[in-house]
C-alpha positions in Angstrom: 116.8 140.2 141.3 114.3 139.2 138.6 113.1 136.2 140.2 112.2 138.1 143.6 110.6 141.0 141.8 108.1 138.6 139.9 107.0 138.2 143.6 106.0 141.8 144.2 103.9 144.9 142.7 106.6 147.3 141.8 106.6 150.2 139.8 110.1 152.7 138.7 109.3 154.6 141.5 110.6 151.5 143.9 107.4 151.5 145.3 107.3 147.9 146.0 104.5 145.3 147.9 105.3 141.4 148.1 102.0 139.6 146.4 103.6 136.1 146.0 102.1 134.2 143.2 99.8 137.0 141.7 101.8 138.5 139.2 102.0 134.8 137.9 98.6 133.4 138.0 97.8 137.0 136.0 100.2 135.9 133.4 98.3 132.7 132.8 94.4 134.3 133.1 96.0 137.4 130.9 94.8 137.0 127.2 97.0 139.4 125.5 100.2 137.8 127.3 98.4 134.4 125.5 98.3 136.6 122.4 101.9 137.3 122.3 103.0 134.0 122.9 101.1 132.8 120.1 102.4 135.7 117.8 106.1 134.3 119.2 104.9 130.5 118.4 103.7 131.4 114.9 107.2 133.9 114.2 109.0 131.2 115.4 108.0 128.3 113.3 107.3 131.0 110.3 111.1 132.1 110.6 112.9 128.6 111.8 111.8 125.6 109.2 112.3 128.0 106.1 115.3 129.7 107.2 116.8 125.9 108.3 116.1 125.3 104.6 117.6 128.3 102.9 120.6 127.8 104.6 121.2 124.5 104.2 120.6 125.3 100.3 123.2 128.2 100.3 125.8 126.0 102.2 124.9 123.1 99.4 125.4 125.2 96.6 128.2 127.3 97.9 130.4 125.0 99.4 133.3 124.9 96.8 136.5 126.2 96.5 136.2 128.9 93.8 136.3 132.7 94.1 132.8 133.2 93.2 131.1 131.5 96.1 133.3 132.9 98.5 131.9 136.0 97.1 128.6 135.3 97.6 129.1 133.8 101.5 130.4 137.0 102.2 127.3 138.6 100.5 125.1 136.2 102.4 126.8 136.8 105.6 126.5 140.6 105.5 123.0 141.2 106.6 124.2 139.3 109.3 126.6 142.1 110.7 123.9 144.5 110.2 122.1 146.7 113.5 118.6 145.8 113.9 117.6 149.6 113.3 119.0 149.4 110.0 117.5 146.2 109.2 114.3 147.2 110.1 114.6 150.7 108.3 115.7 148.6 105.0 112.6 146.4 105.3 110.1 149.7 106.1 111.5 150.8 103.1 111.1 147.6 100.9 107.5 147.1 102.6 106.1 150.2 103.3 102.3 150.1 100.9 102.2 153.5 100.1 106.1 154.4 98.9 107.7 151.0 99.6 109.4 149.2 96.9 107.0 146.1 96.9 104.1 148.9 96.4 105.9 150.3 93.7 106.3 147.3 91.6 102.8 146.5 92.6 101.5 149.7 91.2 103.4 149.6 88.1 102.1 145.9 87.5 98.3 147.3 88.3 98.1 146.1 91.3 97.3 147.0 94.8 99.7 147.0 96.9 99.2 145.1 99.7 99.4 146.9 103.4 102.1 144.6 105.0 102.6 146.2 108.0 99.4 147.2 109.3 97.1 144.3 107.9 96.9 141.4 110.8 97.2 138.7 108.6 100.5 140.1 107.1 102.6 141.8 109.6 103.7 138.7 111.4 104.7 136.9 107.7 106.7 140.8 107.1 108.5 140.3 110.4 109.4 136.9 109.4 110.8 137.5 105.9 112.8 140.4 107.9 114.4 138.0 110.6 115.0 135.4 107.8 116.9 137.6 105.7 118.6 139.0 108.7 119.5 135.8 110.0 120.8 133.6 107.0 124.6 134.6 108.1 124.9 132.5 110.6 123.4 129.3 110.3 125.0 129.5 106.4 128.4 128.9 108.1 127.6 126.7 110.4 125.9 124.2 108.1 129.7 125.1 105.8 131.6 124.3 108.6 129.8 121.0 109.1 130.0 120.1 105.1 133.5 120.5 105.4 133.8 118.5 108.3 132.6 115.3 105.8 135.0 113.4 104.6 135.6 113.3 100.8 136.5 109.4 100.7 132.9 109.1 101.4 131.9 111.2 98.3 134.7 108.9 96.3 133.1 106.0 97.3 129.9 106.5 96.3 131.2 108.1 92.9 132.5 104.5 92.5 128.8 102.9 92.8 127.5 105.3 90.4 125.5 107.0 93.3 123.9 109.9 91.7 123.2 113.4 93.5 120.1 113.1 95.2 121.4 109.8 96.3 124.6 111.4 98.2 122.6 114.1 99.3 119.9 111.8 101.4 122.8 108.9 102.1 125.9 110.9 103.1 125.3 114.7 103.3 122.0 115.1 105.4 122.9 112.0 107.6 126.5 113.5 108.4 124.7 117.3 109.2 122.7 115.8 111.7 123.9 117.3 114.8 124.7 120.4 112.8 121.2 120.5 111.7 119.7 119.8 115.1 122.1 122.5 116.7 120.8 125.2 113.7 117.1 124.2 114.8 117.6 124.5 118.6 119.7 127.6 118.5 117.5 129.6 116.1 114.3 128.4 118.0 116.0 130.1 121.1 116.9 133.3 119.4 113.4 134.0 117.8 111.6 133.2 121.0 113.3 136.2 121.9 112.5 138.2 118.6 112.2 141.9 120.3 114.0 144.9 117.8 112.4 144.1 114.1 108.6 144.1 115.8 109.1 147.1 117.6 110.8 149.4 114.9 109.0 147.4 112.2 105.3 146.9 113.2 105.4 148.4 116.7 103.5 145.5 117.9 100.3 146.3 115.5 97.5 146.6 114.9 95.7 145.7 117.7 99.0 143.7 119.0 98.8 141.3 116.0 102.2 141.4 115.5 103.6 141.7 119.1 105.8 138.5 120.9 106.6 138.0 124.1 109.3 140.2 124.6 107.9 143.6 123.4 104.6 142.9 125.9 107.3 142.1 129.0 108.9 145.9 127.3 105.4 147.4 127.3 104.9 146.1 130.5 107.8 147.3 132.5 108.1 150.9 130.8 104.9 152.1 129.1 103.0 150.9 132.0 105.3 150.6 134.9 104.4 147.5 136.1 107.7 145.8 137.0 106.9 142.9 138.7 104.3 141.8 136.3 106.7 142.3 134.0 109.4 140.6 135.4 107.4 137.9 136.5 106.5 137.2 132.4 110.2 137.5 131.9 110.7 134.7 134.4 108.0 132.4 132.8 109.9 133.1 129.0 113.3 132.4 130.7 111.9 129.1 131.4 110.5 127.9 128.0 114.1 129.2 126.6 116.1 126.8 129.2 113.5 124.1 127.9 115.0 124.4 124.6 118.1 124.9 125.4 117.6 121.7 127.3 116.2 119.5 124.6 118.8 121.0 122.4 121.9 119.7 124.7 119.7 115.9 124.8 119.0 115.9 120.9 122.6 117.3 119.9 124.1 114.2 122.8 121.5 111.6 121.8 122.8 112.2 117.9 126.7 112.4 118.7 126.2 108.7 120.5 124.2 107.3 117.5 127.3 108.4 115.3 129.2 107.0 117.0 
């Protein structure tokens, strides 16, 4: 249905006229679409590297056996279970320059607090640091489950040769998460190309649609201005780059299991 809408000038009306390609040479000559997909590159690679990174850290440090880091994964893993709307409302209250808990601490320091969600140059960092802490559930356990999956004679044996910790960690650990790591990578890269809730409860796509990916234009698109088959055809061209990374993620995951091996 989405496919053969892209191919028409529709509006919610069902007034509908076939117009083949136009809807999608629009979507490459449109600047704010180009806009939005550079505000969806720069979240994506702003939110996947350092939340790859904290993860893998928590999973480091809390993979033992003891009460207190199972406490803590399931602190970690909370904001994971967590609506977007409150996510979002949490964040605008941590964020927000004139009452916000960043501003007050600024304030109190003598500083100025700084206007994250209205200055371009910081809404699209405040939408990251949102999604990261939103999202550090879920790649936590899988990089556990992967640690777990290492076996400890390896650990023993290095012990033996008096390999020290960064040693095991670069020789044994990383090496043994690769297709864990790869499969963290891929899946979050796919997820945040379709970052939608936090940047339209958060920033609303501001100011001046600094803040606004992909997905909230192809929103804006279809229901503030009614133009479904524009719409649908940019929906169409994001399915695409998503099935390209889900792509490269199934080649990279097979590619690393056959290396293992």
């Amino acid at each position: 249905m989405g496919i053969g809408l892209s191919f028409h000038r529709a509006d919610l009306f069902g007034a509908r006229r076939f117009v083949g390609f136009e809807n999608y040479a629009r979507a490459f000559a449109d600047p704010i679409a180009w806009q939005a997909l550079w505000n969806t590159f720069k979240l994506t690679v702003l939110i996947v590297l350092p939340l790859t990174a904290i993860t893998l850290a928590l999973a480091l440090a809390l993979n033992r056996a003891t009460r207190g880091a199972a406490i803590f994964r399931g602190i970690f893993f909370a904001s994971s279970v967590l609506s977007v709307t409150i996510v979002t409302l949490i964040w605008r209250f941590i964020l927000t320059p004139d009452a916000g808990l960043v501003a007050k601490i600024v304030t109190t320091l003598g500083g100025t607090p700084p206007p994250f969600l209205s200055d371009p140059n910081l809404t699209i960092p405040a939408l990251a640091i949102t999604t990261i802490w939103w999202s550090v559930g879920f790649p936590m356990m899988l990089f556990l489950a992967g640690l777990q999956q290492i076996p400890a004679d390896m650990y023993e044996a290095a012990a033996l040769d008096n390999a020290g910790p960064w040693t095991r960690l670069f020789k044994i650990t990383l090496p043994s998460l690769r297709r864990t790591l790869i499969l963290v990578i891929m899946l979050q890269t796919a997820a945040q190309l379709q970052l939608f809730g936090q940047a339209q409860l958060l920033t609303a796509g501001g100011p001046s649609g600094a803040s606004r990916p992909v997905v909230l234009l192809i929103f804006e698109v279809a229901f503030g201005r009614w133009e479904l088959g524009y719409a649908a055809a940019l929906a169409e061209l994001l399915f695409l780059l998503v099935l390209s990374v889900t792509f490269i993620q199934y080649w990279a995951v097979g590619r690393a299991a056959k290396e293992e091996r």
